[in-house]
N, C-alpha and C positions, 0 to 999 in steps of 0.2 A: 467525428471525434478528432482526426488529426488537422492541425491548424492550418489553415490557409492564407495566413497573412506572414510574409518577412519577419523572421526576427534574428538581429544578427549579433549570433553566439559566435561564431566560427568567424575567422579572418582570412577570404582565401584571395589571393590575386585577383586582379581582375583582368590580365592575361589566360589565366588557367580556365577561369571561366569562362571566355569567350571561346577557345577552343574545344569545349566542353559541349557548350552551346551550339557551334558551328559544325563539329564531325562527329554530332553523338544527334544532334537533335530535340537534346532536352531544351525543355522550356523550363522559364526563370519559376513557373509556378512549381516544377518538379523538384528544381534545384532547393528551392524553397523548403520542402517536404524533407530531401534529403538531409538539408541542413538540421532541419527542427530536430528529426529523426532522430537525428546520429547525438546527441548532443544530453549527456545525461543530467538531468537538474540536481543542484549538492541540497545535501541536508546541512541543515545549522547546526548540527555535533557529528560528528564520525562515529557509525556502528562498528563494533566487533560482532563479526560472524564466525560462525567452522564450518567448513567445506564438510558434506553428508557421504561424498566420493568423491575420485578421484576427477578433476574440473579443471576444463581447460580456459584459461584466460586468453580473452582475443581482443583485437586492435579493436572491436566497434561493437555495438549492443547487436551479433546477430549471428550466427551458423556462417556465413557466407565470409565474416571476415578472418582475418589472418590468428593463427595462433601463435601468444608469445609461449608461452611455457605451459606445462599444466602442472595443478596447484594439487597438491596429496589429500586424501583424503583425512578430514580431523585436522585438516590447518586453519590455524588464526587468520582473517581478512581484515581489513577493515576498511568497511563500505562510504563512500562519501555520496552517490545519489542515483539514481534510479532512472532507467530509459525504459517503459512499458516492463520488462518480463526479465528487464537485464539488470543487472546491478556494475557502478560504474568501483572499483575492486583498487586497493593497493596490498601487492605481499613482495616480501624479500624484493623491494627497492623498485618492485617494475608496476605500473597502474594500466589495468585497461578494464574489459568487461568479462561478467562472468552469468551465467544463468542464475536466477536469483529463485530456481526450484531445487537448487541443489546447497543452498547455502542454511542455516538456521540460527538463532542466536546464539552467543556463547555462555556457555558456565557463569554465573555473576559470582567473584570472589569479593564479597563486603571485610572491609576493614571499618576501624572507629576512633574518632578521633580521643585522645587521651587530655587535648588540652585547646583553646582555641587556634585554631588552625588557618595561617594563608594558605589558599589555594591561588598557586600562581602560572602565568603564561607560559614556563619554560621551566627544565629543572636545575633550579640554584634561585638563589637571593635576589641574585640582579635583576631577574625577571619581574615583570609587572605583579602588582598585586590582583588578581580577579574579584575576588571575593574572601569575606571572613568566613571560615567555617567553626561553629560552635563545640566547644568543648562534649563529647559521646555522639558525637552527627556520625550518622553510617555513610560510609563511601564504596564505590562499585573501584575496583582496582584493575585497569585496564592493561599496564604494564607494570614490569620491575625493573627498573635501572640505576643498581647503586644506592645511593644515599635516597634519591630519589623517586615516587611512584604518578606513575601517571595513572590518574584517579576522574571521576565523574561522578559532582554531586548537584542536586537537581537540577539534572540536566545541562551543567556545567563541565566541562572536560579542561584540565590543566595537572598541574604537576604538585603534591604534596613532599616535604621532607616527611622519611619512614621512622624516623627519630620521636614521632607526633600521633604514630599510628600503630595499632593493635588487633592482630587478627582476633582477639577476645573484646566479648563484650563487657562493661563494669556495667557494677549495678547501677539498674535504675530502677529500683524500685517508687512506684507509682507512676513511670514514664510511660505515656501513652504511646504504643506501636503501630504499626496495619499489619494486616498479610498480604505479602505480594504472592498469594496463589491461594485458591482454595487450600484450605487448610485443617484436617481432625483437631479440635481440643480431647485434650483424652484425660483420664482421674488420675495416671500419674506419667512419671518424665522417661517416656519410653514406647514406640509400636508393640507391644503386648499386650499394652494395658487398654483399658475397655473403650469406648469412643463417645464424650459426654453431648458432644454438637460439632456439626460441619459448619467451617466459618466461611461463608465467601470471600474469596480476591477484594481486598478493599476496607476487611470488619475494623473498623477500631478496636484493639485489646489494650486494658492496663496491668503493668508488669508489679505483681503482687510482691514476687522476690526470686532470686538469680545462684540461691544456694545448690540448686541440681543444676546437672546436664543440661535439660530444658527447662526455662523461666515456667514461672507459674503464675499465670495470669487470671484476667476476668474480664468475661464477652459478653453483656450482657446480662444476665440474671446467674449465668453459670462461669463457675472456677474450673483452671484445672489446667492442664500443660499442654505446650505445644514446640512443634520441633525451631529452631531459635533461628532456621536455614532462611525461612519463610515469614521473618516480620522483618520489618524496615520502619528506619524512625520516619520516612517520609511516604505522604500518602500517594500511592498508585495514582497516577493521571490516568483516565481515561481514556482508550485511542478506540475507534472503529474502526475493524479489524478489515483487511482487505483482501477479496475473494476473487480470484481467477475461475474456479469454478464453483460452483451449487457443494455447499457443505452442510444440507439435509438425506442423512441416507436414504433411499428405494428402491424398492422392489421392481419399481417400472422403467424398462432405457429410456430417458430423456434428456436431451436438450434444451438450452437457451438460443432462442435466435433473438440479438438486440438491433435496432437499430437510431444512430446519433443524428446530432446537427440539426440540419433542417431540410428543405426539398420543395420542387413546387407541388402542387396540388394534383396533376397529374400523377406524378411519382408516387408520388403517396398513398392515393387511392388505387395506385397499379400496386401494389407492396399488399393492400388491406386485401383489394379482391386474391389475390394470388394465395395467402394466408386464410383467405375462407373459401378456398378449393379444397383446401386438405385442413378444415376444420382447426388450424394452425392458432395455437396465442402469442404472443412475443412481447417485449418489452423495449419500450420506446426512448432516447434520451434527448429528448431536443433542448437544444437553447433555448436559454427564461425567455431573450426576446423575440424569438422564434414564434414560443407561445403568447407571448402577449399580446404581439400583431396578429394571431391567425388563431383566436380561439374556437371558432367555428369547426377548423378545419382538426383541432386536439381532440375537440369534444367525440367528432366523428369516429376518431382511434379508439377513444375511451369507451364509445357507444358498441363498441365488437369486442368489448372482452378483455383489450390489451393494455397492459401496463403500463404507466408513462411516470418515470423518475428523474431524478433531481440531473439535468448537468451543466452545471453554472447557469451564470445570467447572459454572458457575452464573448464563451467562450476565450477566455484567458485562460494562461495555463497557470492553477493556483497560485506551485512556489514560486512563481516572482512577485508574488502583489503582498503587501502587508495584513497583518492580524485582521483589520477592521475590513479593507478590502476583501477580503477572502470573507468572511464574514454576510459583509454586503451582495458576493455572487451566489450565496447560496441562498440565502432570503429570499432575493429579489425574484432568482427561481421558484423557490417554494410560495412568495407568496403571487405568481406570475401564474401557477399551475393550480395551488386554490381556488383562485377568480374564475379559474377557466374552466375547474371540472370538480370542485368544491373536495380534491384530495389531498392529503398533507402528504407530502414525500419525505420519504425516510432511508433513500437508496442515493448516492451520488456516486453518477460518473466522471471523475475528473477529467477537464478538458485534457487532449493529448496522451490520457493515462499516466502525468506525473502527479507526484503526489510524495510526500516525505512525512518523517511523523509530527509535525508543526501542523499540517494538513490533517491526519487519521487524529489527534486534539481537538481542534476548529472543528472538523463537522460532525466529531462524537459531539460538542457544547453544544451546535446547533441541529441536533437532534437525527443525524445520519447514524442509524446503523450499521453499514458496512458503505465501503468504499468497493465497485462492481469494479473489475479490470475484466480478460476475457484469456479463455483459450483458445481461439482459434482468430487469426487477425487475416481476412481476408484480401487485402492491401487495395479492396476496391473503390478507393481514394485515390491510387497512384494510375500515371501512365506508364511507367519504369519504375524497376526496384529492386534493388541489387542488383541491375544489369541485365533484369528479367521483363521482357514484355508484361504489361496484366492487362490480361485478355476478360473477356466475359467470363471463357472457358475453366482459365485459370482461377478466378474468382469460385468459379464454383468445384472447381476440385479440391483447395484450399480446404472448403465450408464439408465435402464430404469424406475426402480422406483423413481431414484432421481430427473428425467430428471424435468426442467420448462424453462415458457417462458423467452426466450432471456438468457438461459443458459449455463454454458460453460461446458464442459463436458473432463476432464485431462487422456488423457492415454498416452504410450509412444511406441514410433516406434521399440524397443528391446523386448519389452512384447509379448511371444509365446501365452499368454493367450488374448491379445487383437488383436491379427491375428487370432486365432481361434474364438473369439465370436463376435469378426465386425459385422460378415454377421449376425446375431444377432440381433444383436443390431440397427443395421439399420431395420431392418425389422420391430421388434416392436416398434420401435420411430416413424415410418413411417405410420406403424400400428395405429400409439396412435394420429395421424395427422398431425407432425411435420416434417417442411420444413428445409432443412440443409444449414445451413445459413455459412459464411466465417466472421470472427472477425468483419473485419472492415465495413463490411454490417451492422453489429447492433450497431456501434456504435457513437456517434456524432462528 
C-alpha cells in the first residue's frame, strides 16, 4: 500500500541528503517512503473541524514528531489534507498535524441569499468574481468578518457581502428542498407531535408553506412538517464513507488481517498456508495490474475463502490524478478482478491511504461502498521509521499490541518480514481471543 516509487513533494538539499544517506545508512528507497510519508495530500476546499478534546498539533503526521501547541478542546480547525490517520490542521496562525480520530465536523450554520449573490475570492468588491449565487440559494457560513462572510456553496468556498444574507429562510413556497440527514416528517411544526414518515438523508421534499416555525411540506404521498435545520436547497452528494475499523457491531473479538500490492508467488502461498494453520480469512488488496497478469495466482486466494477488493489499477495515489483518471484506476481494477474471479468489488483501498472527499464522491459513483483505511499500520514496508529499526519482530508486536475489536490490521503481500511473523501473529491474536474476521463480515 505505501508507494515505492519517487515523488517529489518535498525540496530537500541534496547536501542534507547525502549526509543522510552516508552516517544514517538509509537508502534512497527509504528516503523515498519517508518523503511520501510525511507529506499530506490537500483537499480542493478546506474543512472545518472541532477538536472532540484537548489535541496536540505537531510538526508531522505522527506521535513521534515535535509538538507546536495543543489545540483546546471544542476548537475550530480547518483541515486542508490528509496523511493516512493524520489530518494536515491550521488554527490561530500555526499549521501542522493533528490526529484526525479526535477531530469531527462542525456545526453547519446556513444562511440564504436574499437576492442574487457574488460569491467572490476575497472579502471586498475587488476580489474576483467565483460564481453567481441565485437569489434564496442556502449557504454554509464558515466565518464572520465584518461586512463580510466567508461562505461555502456547492462546494465552493469564497467570501459573501452579509448585506445579501439572512439567517431566515423567505418563502418558498413550492421550492423543492432535500434533507441532509434522516429526518421525522411529523402532523405538526414541533417534536411532540406524532411522526407521519422517516425521510432518508437525500428525500426530495416540496415546501407546501413557511407560515410556522417549521415549513410544511410533502414527501411523497404524505404532508406534514419538518424541522427547517435539516433541508437544504442543494441535493446531498454522495460520499463513501471511510472506515479505520469494522463499523458492524459483535458479540464475537474480531479482527481484520488485510493484506496490499503485490508479491511473488512464494510469498503468497506462504501468507495462505500460514492463515490455513489457524483456519484464518483475511482480505486481500492487490493492484488491478497485479491481477490481471497473475490471475491464476488471485483465483487461488479466492479459492480459500479470502476476500479480495478494489485497490486501484496501478497504484497511484488518487488525489493527484484527475476526475476521469481516478475513475479509470477503479474500473480497470474492478473490471481486472471480474475477469479473474467473476467478483464485483465494492471495497477500495486507496493507494498510500490518501484519499479527500473528491475521492469518497468518485468511488461512491463508481460503486464503492466504503473507502477501507486501517487501524493498526505495521510499517512492514519500511526498513526505518521514525528512527526505529523494523524488524520482523517489531512488525509483529505492532500487529499484537495494537490489535482491538473490529480492527484492521495493514501489512503487505512483498514484506519478507510479515511472511516470517504471520505465524506469529496469528498465534498470539488467537491467543489474546480474537476471531479472524473478512472486511465485509464487519462491516454494514
Amino acid at each position: 500500500m505505501k508507494t515505492r516509487r519517487f515523488i517529489p513533494k518535498v525540496v530537500v538539499s541534496a547536501f542534507c541528503l547525502i549526509l543522510i544517506i552516508v552516517f544514517s545508512g538509509v537508502s534512497w528507497k527509504e528516503i523515498e517512503h519517508i518523503l511520501t510519508d510525511s507529506v499530506a495530500e490537500t483537499v480542493d476546499a478546506a474543512e472545518v473541524k472541532v477538536t472532540t478534546a484537548d489535541l496536540n498539533l505537531r510538526t508531522g503526521p505522527g506521535t513521534s514528531y515535535q509538538v507546536i501547541l495543543v489545540i483546546p478542546k471544542g476548537a475550530q480547525v480547518e483541515v486542508t489534507g490528509y496523511s493516512g490517520n493524520w489530518a494536515k490542521v491550521s488554527y490561530n496562525g500555526k499549521t501542522g498535524y493533528a490526529s484526525n480520530a479526535y477531530l469531527k465536523p462542525a456545526a453547519v450554520e446556513m444562511y440564504y441569499t436574499t437576492a442574487s449573490l457574488n460569491l467572490r475570492s476575497g472579502p471586498g468588491t475587488s476580489y474576483k468574481v467565483l460564481l453567481v449565487m441565485p437569489k434564496g440559494a442556502g449557504v454554509e457560513v464558515l466565518q464572520k468578518n465584518g461586512d463580510w462572510y466567508q461562505v461555502r456553496y456547492k462546494g465552493t468556498t469564497g467570501y459573501a457581502s452579509r448585506r445579501y444574507l439572512t439567517a431566515e429562510k423567505t418563502n418558498t413556497g413550492g421550492t423543492v428542498l432535500y434533507t441532509t440527514d434522516e429526518l421525522n416528517l411529523r402532523k405538526g411544526p414541533g417534536v411532540s407531535y406524532a411522526i407521519v414518515a422517516v425521510m432518508p438523508k437525500g428525500s426530495e421534499v416540496t415546501v407546501l408553506s413557511t407560515s410556522e416555525a417549521w415549513p410544511k411540506v410533502r414527501y411523497k404521498t404524505y404532508e406534514g412538517y419538518c424541522s427547517p435545520k435539516y433541508l437544504s436547497v442543494t441535493k446531498p452528494t454522495a460520499l463513501a464513507p471511510v472506515l479505520h475499523k469494522g463499523n458492524k457491531a459483535s458479540n464475537v473479538k474480531q479482527i481484520a488481517l488485510t493484506f496490499d500490492d503485490s508479491g511473488s508467488a512464494a510469498n503468497i502461498r506462504s501468507i495462505l498456508k500460514a492463515l490455513d494453520a489457524y483456519g484464518a480469512k483475511a482480505t486481500f488488496f492487490p493492484n488491478g495490474d497485479f491481477v490481471k497478469n497473475n490471475p491464476g495466482l488471485i483465483s487461488e486466494i479466492a479459492a480459500k475463502g479470502h476476500e479480495i477488493e478494489n485497490h486501484g489499477y496501478s497504484h497511484k495515489s488518487l488525489t493527484g490524478l484527475s476526475d476521469s483518471e481516478v475513475r479509470n484506476e477503479i474500473r480497470l481494477a474492478k473490471n481486472a478482478l471480474y475477469t479473474a474471479i467473476g467478483k464485483t468489488s465494492t471495497l477500495l483501498r486507496p493507494p498510500n491511504g490518501r484519499y479527500d472527499e473528491r475521492i469518497q464522491r468518485l468511488a461512491a459513483e463508481e460503486g464503492m461502498r466504503y473507502l477501507i483505511l486501517w487501524s493498526v499500520d505495521t510499517s512492514d514496508w519500511a526498513t526505518t521509521r521514525y528512527g526505529v529499526t523494523i524488524t520482523t519482530q517489531y512488525v509483529i508486536d505492532e500487529a499484537v499490541t495494537k490489535a482491538t475489536q473490529n480492527g484492521i490490521i495493514l501489512m503487505h503481500m512483498h514484506s519478507s518480514k510479515t511472511v516470517e511473523g504471520l505465524p506469529t501473529i496469528l498465534k498470539r491474536l488467537k491467543d489474546a481471543g480474537y476471531s479472524f474476521a473478512r472486511i465485509s463480515d464487519m462491516v454494514q
